[in-house]
Rosetta silent file (secondary structure, phi, psi, omega in degrees, C-alpha in Angstrom):
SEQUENCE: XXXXXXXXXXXXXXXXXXXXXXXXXXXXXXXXXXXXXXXXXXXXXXXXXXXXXXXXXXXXXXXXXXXXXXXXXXXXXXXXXXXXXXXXXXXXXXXXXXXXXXXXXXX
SCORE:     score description
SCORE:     0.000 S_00000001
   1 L     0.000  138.495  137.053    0.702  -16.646   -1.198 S_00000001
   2 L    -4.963   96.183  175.913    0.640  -14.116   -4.354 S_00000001
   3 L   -72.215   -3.111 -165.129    0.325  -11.014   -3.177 S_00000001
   4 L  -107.809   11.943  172.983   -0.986   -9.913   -6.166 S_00000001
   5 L   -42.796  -47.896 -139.935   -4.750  -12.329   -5.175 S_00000001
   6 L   -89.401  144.828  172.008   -6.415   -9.707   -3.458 S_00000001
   7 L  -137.840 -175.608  164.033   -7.316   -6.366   -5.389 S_00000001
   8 L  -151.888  164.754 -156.951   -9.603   -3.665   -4.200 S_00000001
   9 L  -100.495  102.926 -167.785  -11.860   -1.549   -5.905 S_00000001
  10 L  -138.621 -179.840  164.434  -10.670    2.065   -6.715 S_00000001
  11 L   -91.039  160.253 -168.915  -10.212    4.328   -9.747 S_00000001
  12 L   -49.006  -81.900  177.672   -7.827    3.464  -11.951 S_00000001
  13 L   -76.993   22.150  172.428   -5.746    6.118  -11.021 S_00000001
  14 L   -50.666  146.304  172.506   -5.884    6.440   -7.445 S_00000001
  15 E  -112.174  126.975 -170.862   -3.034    5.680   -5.164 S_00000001
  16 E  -108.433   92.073 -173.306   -4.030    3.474   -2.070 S_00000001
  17 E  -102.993  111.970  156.864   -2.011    2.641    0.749 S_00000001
  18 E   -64.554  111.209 -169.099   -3.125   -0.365    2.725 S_00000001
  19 L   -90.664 -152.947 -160.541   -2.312   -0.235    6.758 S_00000001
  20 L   163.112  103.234  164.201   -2.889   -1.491    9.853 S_00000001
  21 L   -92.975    1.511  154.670   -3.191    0.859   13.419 S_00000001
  22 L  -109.825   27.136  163.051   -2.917   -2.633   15.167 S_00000001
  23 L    -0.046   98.543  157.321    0.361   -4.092   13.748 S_00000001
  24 L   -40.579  -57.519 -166.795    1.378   -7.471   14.652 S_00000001
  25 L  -126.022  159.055  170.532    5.500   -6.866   14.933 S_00000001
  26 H   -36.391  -35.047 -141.818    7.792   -3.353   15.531 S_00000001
  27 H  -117.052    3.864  143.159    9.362   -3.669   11.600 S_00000001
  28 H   -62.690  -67.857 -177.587    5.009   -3.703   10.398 S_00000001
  29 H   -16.227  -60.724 -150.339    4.784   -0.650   12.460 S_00000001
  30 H   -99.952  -24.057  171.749    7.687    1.046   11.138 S_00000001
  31 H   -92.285  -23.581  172.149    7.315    0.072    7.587 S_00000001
  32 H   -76.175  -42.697 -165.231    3.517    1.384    7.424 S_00000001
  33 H   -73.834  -35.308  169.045    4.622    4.551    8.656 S_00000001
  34 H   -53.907  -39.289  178.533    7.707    4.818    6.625 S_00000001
  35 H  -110.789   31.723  134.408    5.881    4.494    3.663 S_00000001
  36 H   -75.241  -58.894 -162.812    3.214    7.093    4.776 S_00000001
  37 H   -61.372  -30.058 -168.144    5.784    9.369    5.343 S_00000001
  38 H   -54.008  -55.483 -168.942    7.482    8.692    1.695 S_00000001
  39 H   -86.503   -9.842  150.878    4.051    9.554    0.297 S_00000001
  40 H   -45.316  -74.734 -139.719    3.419   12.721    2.586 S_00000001
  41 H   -59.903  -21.535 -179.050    6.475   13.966    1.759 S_00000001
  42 L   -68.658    6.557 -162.535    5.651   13.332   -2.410 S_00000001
  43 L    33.204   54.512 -160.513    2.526   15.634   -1.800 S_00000001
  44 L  -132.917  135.951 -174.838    0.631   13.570   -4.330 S_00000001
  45 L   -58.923  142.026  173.420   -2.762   12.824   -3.166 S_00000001
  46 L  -168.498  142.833 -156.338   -3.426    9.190   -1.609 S_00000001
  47 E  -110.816  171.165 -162.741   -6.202    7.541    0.789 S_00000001
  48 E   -92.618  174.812  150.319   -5.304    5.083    3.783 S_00000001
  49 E  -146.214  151.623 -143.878   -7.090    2.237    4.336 S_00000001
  50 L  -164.627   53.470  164.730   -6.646    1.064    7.977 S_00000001
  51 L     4.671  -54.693  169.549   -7.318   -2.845    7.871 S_00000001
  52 L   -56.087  -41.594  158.610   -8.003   -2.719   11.324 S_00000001
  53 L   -84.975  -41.519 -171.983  -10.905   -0.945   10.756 S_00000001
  54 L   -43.504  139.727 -179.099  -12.081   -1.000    7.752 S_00000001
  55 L   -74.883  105.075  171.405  -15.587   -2.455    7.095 S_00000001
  56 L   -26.774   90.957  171.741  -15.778   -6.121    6.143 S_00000001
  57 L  -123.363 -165.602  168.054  -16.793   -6.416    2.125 S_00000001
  58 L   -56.375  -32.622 -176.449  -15.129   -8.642   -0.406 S_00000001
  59 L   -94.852  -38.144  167.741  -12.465   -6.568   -1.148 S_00000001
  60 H   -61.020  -12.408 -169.868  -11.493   -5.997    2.335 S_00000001
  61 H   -80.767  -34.883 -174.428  -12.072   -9.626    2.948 S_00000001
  62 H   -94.977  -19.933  161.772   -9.237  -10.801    0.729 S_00000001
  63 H   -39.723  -57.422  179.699   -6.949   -8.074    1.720 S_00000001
  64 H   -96.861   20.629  168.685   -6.790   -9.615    4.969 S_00000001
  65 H   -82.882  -35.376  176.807   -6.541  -13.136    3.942 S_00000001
  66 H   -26.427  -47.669  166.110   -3.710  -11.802    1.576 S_00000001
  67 L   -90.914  -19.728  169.116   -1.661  -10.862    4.548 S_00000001
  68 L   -58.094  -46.986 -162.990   -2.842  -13.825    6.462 S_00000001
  69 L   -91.593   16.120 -174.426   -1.238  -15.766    3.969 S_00000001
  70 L   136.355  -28.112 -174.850    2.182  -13.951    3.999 S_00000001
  71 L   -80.627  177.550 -172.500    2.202  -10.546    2.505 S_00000001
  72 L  -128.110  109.882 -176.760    3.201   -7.830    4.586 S_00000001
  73 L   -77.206  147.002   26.959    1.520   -4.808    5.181 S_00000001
  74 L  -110.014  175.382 -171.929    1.261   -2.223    4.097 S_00000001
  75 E  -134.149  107.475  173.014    0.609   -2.373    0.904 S_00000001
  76 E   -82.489  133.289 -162.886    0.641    0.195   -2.041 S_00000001
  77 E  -124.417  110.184  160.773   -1.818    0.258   -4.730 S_00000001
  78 E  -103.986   91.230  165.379   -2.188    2.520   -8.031 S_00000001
  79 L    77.269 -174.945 -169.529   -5.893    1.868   -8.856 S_00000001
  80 L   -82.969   20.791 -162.837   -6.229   -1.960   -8.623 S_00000001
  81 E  -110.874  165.222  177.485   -2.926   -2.924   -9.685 S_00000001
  82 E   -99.649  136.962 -168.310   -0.682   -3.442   -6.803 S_00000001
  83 E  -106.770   15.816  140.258    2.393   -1.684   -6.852 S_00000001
  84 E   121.364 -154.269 -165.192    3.934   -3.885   -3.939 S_00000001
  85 L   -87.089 -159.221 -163.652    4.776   -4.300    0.111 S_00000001
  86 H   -83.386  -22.440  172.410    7.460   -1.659    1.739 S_00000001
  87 H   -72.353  -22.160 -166.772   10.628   -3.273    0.401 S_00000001
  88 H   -70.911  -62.945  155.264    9.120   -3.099   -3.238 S_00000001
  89 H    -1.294 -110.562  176.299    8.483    0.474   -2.397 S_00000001
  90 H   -16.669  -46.744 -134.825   11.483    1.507   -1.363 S_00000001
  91 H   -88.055  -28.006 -170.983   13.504   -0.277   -3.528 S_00000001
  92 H   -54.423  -40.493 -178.104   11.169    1.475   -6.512 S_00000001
  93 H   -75.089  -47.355 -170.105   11.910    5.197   -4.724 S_00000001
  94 H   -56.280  -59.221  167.865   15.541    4.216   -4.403 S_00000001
  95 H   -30.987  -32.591 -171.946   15.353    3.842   -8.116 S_00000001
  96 L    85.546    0.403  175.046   14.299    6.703   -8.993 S_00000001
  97 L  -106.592   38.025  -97.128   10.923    5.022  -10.443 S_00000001
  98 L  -171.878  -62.440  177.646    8.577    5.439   -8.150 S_00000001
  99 L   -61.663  -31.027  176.968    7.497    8.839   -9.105 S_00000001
 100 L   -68.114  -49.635 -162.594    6.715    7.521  -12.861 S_00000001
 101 L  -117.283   50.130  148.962    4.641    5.210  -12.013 S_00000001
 102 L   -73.840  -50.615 -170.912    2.603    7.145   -9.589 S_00000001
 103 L    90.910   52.032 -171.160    2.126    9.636  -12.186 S_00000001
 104 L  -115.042  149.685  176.300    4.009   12.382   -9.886 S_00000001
 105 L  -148.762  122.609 -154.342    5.709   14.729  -12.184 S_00000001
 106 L   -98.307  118.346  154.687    8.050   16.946  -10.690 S_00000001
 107 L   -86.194    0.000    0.000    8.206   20.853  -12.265 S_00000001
């Protein structure tokens, strides 16, 4: 499936990271937490969502069909556009772009 179906409702500039404290496999596990730690360490504000938990609405509803249907959590979000799963991530931080389009600006 499109990973890019499911939105969720936030401000526009928000940063979101979608989770999961009940992981199906070891390399979910290790990829939500990796890319918590990425965005600790950027000190740039950003709120969890926790699938597992999370209260059953519309937006949460398609979230988890989203992954039902193939994506892989977690999943980062600026605002409602999705900025992709943990390889997208990475490969964006690897880049050196990552911080742009966060809006983290380094002094």
């Amino acid at each position: 499936g499109d990973i890019g179906d499911a939105h969720i409702e936030v401000p526009r500039n928000r940063i979101v990271l979608v989770t999961t404290s009940m992981p199906s496999t070891r390399k979910m596990r290790v990829d939500c937490r990796r890319i918590m730690l990425l965005l600790e360490a950027k000190k740039t504000p950003f709120a969890v969502m926790d699938l597992a938990h999370a209260p059953t609405d519309d937006g949460t509803k398609r979230l988890r069909e989203t992954v039902q249907s193939g994506a892989s959590l977690p999943l980062l979000y600026m605002g409602t556009k999705l900025v992709g799963e943990a390889e997208t991530v990475q490969g964006l931080e690897d880049d050196g772009a990552l911080d742009g389009l966060l809006g983290i600006n380094w002094v």
